[in-house]
C-alpha positions in Angstrom: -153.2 36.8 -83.7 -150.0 34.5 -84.2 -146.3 35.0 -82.2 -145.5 35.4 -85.6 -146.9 38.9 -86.9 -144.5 41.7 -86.7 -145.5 45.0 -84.4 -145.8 48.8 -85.5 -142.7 48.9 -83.3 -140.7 46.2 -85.0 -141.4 47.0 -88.5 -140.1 50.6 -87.5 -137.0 48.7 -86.5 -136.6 47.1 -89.6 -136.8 50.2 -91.3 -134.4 52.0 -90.1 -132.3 48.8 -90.7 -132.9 48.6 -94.0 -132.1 52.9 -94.4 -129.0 52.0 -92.0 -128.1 49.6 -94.4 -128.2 51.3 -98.0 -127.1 54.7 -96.8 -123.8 53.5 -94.9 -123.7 50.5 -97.8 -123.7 53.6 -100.2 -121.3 55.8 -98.3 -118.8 53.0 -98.0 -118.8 52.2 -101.7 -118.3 56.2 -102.4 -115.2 55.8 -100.4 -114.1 52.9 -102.0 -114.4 54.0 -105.4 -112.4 56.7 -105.0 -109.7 54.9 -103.0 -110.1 56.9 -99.7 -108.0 56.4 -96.7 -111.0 55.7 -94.8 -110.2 55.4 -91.4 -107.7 58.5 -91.9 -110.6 60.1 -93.0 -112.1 59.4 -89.7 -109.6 60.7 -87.5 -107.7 63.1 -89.5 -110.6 64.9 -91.1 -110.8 68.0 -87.8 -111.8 68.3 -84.5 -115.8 67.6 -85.4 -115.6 64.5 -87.6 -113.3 62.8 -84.5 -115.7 63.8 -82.1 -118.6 62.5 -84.3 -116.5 59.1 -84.6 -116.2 58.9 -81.0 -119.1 59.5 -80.3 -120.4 56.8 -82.7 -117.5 54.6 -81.2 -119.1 54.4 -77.5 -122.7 54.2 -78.2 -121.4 51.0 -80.4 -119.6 49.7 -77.7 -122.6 50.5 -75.1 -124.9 48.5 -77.7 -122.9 45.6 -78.4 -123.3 45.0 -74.6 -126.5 45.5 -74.4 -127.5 43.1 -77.0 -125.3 40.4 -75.5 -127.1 41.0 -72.2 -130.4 41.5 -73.6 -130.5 38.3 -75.8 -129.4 36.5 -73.1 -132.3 37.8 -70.7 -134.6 36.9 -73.6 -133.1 33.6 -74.4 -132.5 34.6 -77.8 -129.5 32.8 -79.6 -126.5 33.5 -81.8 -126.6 37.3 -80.3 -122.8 37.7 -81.3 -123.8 37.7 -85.1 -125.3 40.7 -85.2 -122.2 42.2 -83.3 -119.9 40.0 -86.1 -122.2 41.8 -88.9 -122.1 45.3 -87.5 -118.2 45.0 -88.3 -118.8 44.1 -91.8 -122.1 46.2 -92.7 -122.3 48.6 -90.2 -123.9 48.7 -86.6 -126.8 51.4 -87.8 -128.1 48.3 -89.6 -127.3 45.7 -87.1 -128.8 47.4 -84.1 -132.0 48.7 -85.0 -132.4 44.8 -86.7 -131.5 43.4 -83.1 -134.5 45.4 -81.9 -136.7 44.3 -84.4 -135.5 40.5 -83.2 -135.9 41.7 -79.9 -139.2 43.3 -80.3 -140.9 39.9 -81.6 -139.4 38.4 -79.0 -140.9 40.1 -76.7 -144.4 40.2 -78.4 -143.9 36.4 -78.6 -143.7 36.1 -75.1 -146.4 38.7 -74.2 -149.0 35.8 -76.9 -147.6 33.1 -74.6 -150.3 33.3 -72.2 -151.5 29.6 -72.6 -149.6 28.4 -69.8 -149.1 30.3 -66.1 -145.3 28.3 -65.9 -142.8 28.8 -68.3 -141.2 25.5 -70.1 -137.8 24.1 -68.9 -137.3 25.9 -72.8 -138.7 28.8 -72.5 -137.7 29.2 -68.3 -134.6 31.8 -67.8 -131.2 30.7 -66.6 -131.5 31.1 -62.7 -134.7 31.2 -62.0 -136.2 28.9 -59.9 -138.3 25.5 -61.4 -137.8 22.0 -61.3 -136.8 19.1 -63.4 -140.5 19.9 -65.7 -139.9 23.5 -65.4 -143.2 24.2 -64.0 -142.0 26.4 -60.8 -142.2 24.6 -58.0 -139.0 22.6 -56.7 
C-alpha cells in the first residue's frame, strides 16, 4: 500500500466537495441569471434565512481557523488557498476538500513507519531534534 492511495474517509471528503461544489455553483448561477441582490437576499429575506446565514457565517469563520492551525500542525502548505477559494466557490466545497487533503495527510504519515525519527522535513516546528533531525540534541 502506497502514501498515495486515498481512504474510505477521504474519498467521502471529496464527495461532498464535489456536491458542495455543483449545488452552491448552481445556486449562485440561479441568482445571477436573474440579477438577484444576493447578499440582500441574505439578510433581508426574514428572521430564518439571517439566522441560517449566521449561522453559516461562524462555523466558516471557526473553520478557516482550524484549517490554518491544522495544516500547520501537519506541515501542510499553502493552507490559505483553500480559505482564498472558499471566497470565490464557496467554503462547502473548500472545507470538506481541506479534509480530504488532510486525511491523506494523515494516512501518509500513519505509512511512514520506515523510520522511528522524523526528518529535519518531515519534524514539526518546536519539537525537539538536532541539526539531522533524528531526536536527540
Amino acid at each position: 500500500m502506497t502514501a498515495s492511495r486515498w481512504t474510505p474517509l477521504a474519498i467521502a471528503y471529496l464527495a461532498l466537495a464535489v456536491v458542495g461544489f455543483v449545488a452552491t455553483f448552481a445556486l449562485n448561477a440561479w441568482s445571477v441569471v436573474q440579477m438577484r441582490d444576493y447578499l440582500g437576499d441574505l439578510v433581508g429575506s426574514g428572521p430564518a434565512v439571517a439566522s441560517i446565514g449566521t449561522d453559516l457565517l461562524v462555523v466558516a469563520v471557526a473553520g478557516c481557523i482550524f484549517i490554518v492551525v491544522e495544516a500547520r500542525r501537519l506541515g501542510m502548505r499553502r493552507a490559505w488557498l483553500y480559505i482564498v477559494l472558499s471566497a470565490v466557490t464557496a467554503f462547502a466545497f473548500t472545507f470538506p476538500l481541506f479534509h480530504a487533503m488532510r486525511e491523506r495527510r494523515l494516512h501518509q504519515g500513519a505509512l511512514d513507519v520506515s523510520s522511528p525519527f522524523k526528518t529535519q522535513e518531515t519534524r514539526r516546528p518546536g519539537t525537539r531534534g538536532g541539526p539531522s533531525g533524528d531526536g536527540f540534541s
